[in-house]
C-alpha beads as a LAMMPS data file, in Angstrom:
LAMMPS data file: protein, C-alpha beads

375 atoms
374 bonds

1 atom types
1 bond types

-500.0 500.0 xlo xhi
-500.0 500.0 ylo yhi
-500.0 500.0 zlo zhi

Masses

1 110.0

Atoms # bond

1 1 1 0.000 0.000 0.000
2 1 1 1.417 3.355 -0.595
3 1 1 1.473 5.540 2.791
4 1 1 -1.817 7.598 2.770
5 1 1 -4.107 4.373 2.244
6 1 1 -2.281 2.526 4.304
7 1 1 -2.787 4.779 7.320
8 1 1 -5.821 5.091 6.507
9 1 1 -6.577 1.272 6.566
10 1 1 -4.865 0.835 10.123
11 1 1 -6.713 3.679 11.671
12 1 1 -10.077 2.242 10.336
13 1 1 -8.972 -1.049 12.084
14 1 1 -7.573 0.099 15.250
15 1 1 -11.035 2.154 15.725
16 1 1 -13.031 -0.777 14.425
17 1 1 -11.361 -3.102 16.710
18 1 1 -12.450 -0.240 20.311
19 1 1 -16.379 0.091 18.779
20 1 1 -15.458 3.471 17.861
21 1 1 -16.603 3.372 14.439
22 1 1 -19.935 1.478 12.397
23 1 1 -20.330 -1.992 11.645
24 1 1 -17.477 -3.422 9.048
25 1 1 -20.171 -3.950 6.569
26 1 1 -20.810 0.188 6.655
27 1 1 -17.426 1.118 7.573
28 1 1 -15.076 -0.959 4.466
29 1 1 -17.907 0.035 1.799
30 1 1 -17.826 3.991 2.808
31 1 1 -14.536 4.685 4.640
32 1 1 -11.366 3.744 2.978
33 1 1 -9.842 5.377 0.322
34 1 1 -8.778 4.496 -2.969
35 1 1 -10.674 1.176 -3.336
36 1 1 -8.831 -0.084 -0.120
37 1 1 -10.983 -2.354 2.127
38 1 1 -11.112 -4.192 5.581
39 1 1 -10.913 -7.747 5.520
40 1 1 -14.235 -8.902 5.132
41 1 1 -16.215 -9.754 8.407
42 1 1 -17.223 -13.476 6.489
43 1 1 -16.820 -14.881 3.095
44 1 1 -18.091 -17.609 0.867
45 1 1 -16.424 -20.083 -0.693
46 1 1 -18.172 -22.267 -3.772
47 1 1 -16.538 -25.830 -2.704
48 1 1 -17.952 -27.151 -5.985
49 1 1 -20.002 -26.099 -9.218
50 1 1 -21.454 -29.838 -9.402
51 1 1 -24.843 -30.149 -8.778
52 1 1 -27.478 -33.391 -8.082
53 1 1 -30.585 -31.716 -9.167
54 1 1 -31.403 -29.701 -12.423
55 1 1 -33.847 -26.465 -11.116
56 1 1 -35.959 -24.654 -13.741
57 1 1 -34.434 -21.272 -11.780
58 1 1 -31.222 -21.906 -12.239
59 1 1 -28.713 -19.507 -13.560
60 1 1 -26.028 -21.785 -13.927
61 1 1 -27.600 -24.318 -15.461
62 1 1 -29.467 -22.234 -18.207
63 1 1 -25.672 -20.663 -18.940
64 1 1 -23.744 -21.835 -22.168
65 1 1 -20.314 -20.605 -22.660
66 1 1 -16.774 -21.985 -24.096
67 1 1 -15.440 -21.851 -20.398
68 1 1 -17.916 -23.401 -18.758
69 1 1 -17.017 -27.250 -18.688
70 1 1 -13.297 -26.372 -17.987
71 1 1 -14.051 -24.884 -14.918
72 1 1 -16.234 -27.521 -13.984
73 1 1 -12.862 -29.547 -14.111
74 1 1 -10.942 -26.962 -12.605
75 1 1 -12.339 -27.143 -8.685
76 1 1 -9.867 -27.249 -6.101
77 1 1 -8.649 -30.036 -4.435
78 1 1 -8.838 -31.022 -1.052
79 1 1 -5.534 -29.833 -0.039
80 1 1 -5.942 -26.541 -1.858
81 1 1 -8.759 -26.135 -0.097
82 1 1 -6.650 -26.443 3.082
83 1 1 -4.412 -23.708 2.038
84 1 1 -7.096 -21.607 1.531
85 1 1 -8.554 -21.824 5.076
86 1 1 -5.023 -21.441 6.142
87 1 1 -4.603 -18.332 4.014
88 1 1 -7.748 -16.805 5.494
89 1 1 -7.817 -18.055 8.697
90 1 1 -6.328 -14.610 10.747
91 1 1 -8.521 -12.249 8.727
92 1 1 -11.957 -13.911 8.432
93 1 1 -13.703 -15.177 11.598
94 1 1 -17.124 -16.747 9.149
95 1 1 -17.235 -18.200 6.103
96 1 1 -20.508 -19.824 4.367
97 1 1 -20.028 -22.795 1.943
98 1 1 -22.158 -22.970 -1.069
99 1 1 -21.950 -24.726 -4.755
100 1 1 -23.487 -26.046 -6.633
101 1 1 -24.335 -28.483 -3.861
102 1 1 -21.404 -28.924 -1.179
103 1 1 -22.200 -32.433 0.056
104 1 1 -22.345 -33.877 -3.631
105 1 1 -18.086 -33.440 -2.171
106 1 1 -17.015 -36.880 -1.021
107 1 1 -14.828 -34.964 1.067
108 1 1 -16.769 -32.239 2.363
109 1 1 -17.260 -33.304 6.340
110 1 1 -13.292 -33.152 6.282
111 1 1 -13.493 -29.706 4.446
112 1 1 -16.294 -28.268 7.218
113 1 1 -13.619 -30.083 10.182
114 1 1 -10.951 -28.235 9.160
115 1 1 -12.764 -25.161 8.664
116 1 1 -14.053 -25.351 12.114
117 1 1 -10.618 -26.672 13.480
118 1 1 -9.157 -23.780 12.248
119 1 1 -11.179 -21.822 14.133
120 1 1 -13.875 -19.853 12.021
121 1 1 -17.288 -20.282 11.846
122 1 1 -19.619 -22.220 9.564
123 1 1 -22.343 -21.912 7.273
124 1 1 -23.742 -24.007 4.424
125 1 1 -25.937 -23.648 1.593
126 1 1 -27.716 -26.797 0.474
127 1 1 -30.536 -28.300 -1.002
128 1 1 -30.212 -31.346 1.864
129 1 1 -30.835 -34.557 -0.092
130 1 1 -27.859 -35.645 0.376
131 1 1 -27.854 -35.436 4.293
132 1 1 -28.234 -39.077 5.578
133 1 1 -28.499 -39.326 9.557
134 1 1 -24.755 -40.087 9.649
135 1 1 -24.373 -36.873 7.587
136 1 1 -26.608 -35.018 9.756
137 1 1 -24.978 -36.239 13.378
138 1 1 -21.685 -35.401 11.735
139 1 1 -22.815 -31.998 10.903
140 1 1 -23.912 -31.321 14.984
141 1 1 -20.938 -33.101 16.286
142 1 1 -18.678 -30.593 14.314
143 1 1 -20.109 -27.258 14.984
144 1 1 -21.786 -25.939 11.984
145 1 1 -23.573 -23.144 12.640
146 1 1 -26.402 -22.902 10.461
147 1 1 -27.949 -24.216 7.315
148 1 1 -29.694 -22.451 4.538
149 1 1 -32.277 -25.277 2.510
150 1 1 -34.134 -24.684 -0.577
151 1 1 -37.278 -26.073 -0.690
152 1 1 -40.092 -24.111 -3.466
153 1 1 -43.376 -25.607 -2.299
154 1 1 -45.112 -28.488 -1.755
155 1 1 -44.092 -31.641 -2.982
156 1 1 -45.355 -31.933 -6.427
157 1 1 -44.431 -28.278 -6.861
158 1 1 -40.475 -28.399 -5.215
159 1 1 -40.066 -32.313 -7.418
160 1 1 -41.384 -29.684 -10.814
161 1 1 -38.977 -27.106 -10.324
162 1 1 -36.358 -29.449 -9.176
163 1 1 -36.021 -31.478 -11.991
164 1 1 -36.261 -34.773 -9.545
165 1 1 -38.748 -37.092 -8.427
166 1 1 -38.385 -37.687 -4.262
167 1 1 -36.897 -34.339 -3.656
168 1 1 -39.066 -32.736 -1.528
169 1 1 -38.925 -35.933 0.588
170 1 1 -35.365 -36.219 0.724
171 1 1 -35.241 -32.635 1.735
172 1 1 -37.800 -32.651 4.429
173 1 1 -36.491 -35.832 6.192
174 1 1 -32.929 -34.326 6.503
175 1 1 -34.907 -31.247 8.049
176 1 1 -36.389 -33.553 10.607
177 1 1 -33.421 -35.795 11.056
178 1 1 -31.380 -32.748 11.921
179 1 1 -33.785 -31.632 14.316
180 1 1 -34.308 -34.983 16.211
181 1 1 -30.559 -35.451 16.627
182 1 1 -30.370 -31.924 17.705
183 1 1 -33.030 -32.418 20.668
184 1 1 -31.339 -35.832 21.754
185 1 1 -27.916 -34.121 21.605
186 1 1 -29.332 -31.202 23.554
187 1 1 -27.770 -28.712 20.734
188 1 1 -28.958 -25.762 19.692
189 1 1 -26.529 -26.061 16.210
190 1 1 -27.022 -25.597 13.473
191 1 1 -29.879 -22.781 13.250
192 1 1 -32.150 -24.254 10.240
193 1 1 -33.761 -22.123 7.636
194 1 1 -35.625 -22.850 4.385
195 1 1 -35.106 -20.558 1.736
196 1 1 -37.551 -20.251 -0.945
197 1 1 -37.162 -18.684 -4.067
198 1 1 -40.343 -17.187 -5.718
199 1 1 -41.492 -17.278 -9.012
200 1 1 -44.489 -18.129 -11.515
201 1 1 -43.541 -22.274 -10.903
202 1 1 -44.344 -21.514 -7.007
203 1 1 -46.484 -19.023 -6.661
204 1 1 -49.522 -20.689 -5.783
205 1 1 -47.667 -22.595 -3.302
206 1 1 -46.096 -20.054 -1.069
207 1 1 -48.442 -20.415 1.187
208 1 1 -47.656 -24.029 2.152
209 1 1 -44.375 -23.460 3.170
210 1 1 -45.674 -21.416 6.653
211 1 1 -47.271 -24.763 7.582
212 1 1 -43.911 -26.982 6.655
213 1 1 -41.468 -24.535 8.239
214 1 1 -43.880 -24.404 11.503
215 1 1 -43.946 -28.332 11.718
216 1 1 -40.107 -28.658 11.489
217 1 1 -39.725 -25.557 13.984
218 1 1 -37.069 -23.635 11.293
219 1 1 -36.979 -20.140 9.834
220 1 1 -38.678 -19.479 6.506
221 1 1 -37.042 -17.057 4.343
222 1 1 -38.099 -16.148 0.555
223 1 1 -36.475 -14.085 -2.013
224 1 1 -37.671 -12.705 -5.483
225 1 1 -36.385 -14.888 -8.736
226 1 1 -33.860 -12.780 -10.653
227 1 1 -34.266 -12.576 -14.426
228 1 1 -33.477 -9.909 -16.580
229 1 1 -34.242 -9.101 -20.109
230 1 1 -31.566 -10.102 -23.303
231 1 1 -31.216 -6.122 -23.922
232 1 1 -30.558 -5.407 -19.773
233 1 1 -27.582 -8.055 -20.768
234 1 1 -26.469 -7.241 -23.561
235 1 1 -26.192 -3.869 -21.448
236 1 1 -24.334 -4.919 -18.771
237 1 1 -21.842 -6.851 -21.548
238 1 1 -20.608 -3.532 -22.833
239 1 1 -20.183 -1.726 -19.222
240 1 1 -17.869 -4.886 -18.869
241 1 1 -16.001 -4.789 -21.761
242 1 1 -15.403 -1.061 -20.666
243 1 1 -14.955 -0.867 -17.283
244 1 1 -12.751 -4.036 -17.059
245 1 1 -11.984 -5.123 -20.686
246 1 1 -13.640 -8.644 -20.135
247 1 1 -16.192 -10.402 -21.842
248 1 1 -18.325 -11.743 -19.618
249 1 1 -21.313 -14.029 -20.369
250 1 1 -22.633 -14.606 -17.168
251 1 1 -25.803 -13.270 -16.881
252 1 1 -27.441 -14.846 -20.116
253 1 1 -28.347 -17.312 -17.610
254 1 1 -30.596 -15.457 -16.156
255 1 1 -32.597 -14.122 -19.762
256 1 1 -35.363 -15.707 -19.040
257 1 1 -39.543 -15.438 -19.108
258 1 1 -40.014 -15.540 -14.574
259 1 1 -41.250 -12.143 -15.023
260 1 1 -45.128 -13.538 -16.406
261 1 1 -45.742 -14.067 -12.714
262 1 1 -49.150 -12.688 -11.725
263 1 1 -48.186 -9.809 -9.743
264 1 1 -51.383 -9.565 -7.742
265 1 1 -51.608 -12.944 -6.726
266 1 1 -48.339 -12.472 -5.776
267 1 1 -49.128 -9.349 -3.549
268 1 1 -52.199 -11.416 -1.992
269 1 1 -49.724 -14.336 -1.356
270 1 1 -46.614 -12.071 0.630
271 1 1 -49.777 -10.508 2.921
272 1 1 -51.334 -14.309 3.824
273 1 1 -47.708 -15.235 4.331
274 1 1 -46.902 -12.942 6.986
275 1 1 -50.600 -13.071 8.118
276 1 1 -50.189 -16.994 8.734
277 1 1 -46.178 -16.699 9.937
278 1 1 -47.359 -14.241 12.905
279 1 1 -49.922 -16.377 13.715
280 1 1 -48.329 -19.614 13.798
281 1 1 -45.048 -18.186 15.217
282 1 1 -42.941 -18.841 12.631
283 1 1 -39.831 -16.584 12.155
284 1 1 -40.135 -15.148 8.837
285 1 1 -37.658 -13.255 6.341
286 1 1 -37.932 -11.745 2.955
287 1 1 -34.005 -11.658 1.393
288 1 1 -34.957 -8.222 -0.449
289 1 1 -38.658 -6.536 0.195
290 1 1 -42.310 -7.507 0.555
291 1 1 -43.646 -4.051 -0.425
292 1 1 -46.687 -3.770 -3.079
293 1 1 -44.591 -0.861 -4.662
294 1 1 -40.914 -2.337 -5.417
295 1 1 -42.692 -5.853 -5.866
296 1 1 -44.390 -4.431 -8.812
297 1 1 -41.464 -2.795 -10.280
298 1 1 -39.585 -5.778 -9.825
299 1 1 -41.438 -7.988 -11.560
300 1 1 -42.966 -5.680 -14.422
301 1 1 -40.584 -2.699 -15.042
302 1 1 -37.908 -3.291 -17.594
303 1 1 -35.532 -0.604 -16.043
304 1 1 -34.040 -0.218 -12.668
305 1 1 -35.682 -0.702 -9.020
306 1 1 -36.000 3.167 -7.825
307 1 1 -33.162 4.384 -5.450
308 1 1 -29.516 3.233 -5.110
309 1 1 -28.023 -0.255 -4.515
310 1 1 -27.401 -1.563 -1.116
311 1 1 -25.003 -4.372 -2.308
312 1 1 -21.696 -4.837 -0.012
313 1 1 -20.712 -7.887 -2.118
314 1 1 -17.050 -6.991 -3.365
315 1 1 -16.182 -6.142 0.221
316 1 1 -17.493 -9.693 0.974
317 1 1 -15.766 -11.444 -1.704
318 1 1 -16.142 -14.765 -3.049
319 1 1 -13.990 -17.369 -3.350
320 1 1 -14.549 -19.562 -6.304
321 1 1 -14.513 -23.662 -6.972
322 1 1 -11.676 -23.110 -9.246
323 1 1 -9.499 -20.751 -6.846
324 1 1 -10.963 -17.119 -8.019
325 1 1 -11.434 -14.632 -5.981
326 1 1 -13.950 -12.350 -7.184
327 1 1 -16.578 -9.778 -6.194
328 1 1 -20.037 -11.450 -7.095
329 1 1 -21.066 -14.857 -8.125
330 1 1 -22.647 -13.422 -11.247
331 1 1 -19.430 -11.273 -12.609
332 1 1 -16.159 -13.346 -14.052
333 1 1 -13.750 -10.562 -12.820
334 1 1 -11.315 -12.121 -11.010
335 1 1 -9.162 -10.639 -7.830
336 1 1 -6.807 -12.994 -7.807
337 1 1 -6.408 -16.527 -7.509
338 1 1 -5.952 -18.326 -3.879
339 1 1 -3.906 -21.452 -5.731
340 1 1 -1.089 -18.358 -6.864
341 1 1 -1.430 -16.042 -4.707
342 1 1 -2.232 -14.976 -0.675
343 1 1 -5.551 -13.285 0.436
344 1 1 -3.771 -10.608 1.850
345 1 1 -2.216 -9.619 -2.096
346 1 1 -5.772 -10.705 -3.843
347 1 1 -8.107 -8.220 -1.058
348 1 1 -6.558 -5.033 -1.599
349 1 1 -4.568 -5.618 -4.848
350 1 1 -4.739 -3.217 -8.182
351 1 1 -7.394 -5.464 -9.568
352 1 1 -9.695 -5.514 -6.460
353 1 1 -9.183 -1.658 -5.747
354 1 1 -10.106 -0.551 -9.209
355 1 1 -13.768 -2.827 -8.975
356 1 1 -14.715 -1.242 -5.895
357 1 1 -13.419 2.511 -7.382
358 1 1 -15.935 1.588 -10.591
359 1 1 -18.470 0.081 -8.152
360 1 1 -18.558 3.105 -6.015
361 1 1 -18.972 5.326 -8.770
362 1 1 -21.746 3.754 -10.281
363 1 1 -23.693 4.061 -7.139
364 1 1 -23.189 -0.055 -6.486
365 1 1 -25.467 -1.104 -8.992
366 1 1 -24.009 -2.357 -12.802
367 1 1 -26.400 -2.690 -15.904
368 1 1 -26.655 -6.047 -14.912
369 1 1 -27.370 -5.584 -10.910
370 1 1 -31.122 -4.417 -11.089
371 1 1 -32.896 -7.800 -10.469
372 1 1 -29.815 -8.827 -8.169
373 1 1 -30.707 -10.835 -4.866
374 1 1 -28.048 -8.570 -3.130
375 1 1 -29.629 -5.072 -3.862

Bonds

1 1 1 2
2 1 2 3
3 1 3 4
4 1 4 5
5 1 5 6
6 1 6 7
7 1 7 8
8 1 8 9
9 1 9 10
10 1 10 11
11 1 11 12
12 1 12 13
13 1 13 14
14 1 14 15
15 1 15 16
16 1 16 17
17 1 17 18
18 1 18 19
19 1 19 20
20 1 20 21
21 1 21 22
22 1 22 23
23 1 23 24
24 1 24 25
25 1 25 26
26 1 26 27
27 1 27 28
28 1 28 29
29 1 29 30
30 1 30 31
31 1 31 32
32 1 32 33
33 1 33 34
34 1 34 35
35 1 35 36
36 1 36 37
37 1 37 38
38 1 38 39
39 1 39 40
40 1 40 41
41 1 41 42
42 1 42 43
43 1 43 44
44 1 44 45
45 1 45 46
46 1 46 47
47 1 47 48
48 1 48 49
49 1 49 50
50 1 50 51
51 1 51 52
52 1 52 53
53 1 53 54
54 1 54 55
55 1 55 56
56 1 56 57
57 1 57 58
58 1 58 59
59 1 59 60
60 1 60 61
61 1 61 62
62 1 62 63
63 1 63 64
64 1 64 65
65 1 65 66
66 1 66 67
67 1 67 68
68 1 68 69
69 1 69 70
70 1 70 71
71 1 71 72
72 1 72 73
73 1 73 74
74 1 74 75
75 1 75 76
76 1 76 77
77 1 77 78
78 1 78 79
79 1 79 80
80 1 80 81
81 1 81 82
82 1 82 83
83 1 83 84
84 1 84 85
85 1 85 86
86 1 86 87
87 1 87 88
88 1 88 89
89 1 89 90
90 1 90 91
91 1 91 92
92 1 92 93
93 1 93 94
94 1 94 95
95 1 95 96
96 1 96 97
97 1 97 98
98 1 98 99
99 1 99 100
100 1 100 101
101 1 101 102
102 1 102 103
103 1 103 104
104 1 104 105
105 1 105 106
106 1 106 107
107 1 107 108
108 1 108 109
109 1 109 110
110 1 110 111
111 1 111 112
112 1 112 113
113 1 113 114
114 1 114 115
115 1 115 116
116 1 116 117
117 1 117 118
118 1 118 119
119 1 119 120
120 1 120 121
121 1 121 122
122 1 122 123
123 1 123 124
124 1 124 125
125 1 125 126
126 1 126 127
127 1 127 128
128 1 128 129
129 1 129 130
130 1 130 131
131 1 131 132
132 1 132 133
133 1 133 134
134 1 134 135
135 1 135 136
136 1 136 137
137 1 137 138
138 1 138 139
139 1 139 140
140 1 140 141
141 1 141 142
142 1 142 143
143 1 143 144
144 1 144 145
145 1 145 146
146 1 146 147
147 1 147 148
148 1 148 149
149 1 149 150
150 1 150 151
151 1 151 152
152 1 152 153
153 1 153 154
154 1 154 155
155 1 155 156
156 1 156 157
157 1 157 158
158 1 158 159
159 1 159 160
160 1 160 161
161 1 161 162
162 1 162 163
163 1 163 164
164 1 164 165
165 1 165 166
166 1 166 167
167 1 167 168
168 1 168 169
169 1 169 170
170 1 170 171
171 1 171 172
172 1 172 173
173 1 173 174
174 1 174 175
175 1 175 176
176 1 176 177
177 1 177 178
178 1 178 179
179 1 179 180
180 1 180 181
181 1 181 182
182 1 182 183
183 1 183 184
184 1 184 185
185 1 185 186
186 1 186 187
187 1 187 188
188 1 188 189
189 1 189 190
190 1 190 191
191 1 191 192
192 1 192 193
193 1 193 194
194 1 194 195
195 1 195 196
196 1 196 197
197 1 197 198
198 1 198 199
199 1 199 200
200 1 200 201
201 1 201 202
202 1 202 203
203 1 203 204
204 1 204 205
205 1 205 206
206 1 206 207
207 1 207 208
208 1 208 209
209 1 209 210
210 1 210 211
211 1 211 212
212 1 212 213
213 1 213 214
214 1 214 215
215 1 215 216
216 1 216 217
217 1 217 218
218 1 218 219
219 1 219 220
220 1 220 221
221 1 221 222
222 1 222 223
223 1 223 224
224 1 224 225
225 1 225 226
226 1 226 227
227 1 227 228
228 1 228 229
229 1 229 230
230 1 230 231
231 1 231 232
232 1 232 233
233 1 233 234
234 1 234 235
235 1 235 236
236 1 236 237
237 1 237 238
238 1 238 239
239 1 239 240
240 1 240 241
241 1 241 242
242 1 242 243
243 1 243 244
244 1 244 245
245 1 245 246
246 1 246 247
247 1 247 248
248 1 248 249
249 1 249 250
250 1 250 251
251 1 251 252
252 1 252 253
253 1 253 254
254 1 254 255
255 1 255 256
256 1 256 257
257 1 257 258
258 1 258 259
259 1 259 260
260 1 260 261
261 1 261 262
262 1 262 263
263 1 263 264
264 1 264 265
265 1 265 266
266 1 266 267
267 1 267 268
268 1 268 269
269 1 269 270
270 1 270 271
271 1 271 272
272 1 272 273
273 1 273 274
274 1 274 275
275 1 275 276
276 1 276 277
277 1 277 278
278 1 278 279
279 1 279 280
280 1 280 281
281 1 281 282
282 1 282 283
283 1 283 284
284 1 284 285
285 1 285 286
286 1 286 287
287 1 287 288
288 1 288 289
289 1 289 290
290 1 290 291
291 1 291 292
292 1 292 293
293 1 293 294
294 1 294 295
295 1 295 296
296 1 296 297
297 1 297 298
298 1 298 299
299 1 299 300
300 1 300 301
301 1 301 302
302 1 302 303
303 1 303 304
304 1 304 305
305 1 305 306
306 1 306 307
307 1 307 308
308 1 308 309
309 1 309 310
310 1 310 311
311 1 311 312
312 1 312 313
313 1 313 314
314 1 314 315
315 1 315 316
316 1 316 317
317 1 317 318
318 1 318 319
319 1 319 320
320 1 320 321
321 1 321 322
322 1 322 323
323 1 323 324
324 1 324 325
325 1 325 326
326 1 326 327
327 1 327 328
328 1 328 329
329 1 329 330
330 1 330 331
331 1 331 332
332 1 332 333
333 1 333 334
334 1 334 335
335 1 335 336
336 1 336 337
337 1 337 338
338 1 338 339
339 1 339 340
340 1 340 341
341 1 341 342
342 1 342 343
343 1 343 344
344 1 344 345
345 1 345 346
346 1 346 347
347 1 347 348
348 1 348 349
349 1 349 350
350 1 350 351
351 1 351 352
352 1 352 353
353 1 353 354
354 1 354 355
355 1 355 356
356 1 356 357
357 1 357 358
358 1 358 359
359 1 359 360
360 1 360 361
361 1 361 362
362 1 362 363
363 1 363 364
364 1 364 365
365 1 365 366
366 1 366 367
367 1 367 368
368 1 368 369
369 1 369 370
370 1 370 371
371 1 371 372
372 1 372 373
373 1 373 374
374 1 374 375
């Protein structure tokens, strides 16, 4: 660092570290000059891309591109994964795991023991059909501290969308297993929460979930289906190309036709939602909003949601299945890559300073951002 950013970045810290300033998550996106940052508070890292169901939703697998099937074959190996953790270990206290599907990873109880060995916290993202009650004791014994599971509805409607027959069964049992072992164990870990994502397969079916999440005593949390339009791409394909002089083909995975859900019946179904989650006590969540107004813009404008992005995500990071470090799961920039190189050059190196500089002055929101989970 040269010296003014640098003193900068240690003052930030030092008052950080004595409560005298925000929370990290205000204080690195508003404070530090030059594109500088604080180590992030938590990060994710994608374990694997590979994936044992085949959702309608999915961005990943409605994307096409040259790369794609090389960096299914480029994930990191146990022992890079290792060096990782070790590599992040003094700087990051929290750190989520997410795919694709982490437990379709032979090895990923020994990835979570590690993680938790070296002494950071644990989250995972997971659709749960592949926790078994061995799975699910193994995941108590160790110390994860929550779990995020997608379910979309009721059965026949979660089996639809996921592509597989059983599904919804396979997901609900784990649910339940995780709970029992949890009350026998007398734990309290991990904190259980289905996510739902809604769109025009599910939205009939919202409704249902109140009931499921209140029998298996878990959080219910939905979020709005992100789609844009080809031209909002094609958009965000040129900032790209002249921002960062990359061609990036990410979000053609999410062109798509989610946005034909009936907006009213949507509206009716958020209000008997909360109606029936007060009522039957069951902690509810909505990822973005639950507002008439910026539901109906985000589901029938073809421009941006009114107001400026709230997205902290390249202060968060994200560290790929392949090694990349980069600032959003739906942009190929790359940091910096944690098989070449240490955290502590990726975070705050040229590459990473001159996103967040761009970032900043576009008011945190790209072409590509406006339908983004994150805003």
């Amino acid at each position: 660092m040269d010296d003014l950013p640098s003193k900068a970045f240690k003052l930030a810290r030092y008052l950080y570290r004595y409560k005298k300033l925000p929370p990290r998550r205000v204080l690195s996106c508003n404070l530090l000059p030059g594109g500088y940052a604080l180590y992030p508070k938590n990060t994710a890292i994608e374990v694997t891309i590979k994936c044992n169901q085949m959702c309608a939703a999915c961005w990943w697998a409605n994307l096409s591109y040259a790369g794609k099937e090389e960096y299914l074959t480029a994930e990191m190996s146990l022992g890079e994964i290792k060096n990782t953790i070790d590599g992040i270990k003094n700087f990051i206290p929290s750190v989520g795991l997410t795919g694709g599907e982490p437990f379709a990873r032979r090895d990923i109880l020994e990835i979570v023991e590690y993680i938790i060995g070296a002494g950071l916290s644990v989250s995972i993202l997971t659709n749960a059909t592949l926790i078994d009650r061995q799975v699910a004791t193994a995941i108590i014994d160790l110390g994860v501290e929550a779990l995020g599971v997608s379910l979309d509805g009721d059965r026949s409607t979660h089996d639809h969308i996921r592509g597989i027959k059983g599904s919804f069964d396979k997901t609900v049992n784990a649910l339940r297993t995780i709970q029992e072992i949890k009350e026998k164990k007398g734990r309290e870990h991990p904190s259980l929460r289905i996510n739902c994502v809604i769109s025009s397969l599910n939205v009939t079916k919202l409704i249902d979930l109140v009931d499921i999440a209140s029998e298996l005593k878990v959080e219910l949390q939905f979020q709005h289906v992100m789609w844009l339009t080809k031209e909002t791409v094609e958009r965000h394909k040129r900032f790209m190309r002249e921002q960062f002089a990359i061609d990036d083909p990410t979000l053609d995975g999410l062109v798509d036709n989610f946005n034909t859900l009936n907006v009213d019946a949507l509206i009716d179904v958020i209000s008997e939602v909360k109606r029936k989650a007060h009522i039957m006590g069951v902690p509810l969540f909505f990822q973005q909003f639950n507002d008439e107004e910026t539901v109906r813009t985000w589901y029938m404008s073809q421009d941006t949601l009114a107001g400026h992005s709230s997205c902290y995500y390249p202060y968060v990071g994200r560290i790929r299945a392949n090694g990349d470090v980069t600032p959003c799961p739906y942009i190929r920039y790359v940091f910096g890559n944690m098989k070449h190189q240490t955290f502590s050059q990726i975070w705050n190196g040229e590459k990473a300073r001159h996103f967040r500089q761009v970032f900043k002055a576009n008011d945190r929101l790209f072409p590509g951002c406006v339908r983004c989970c994150k805003i």
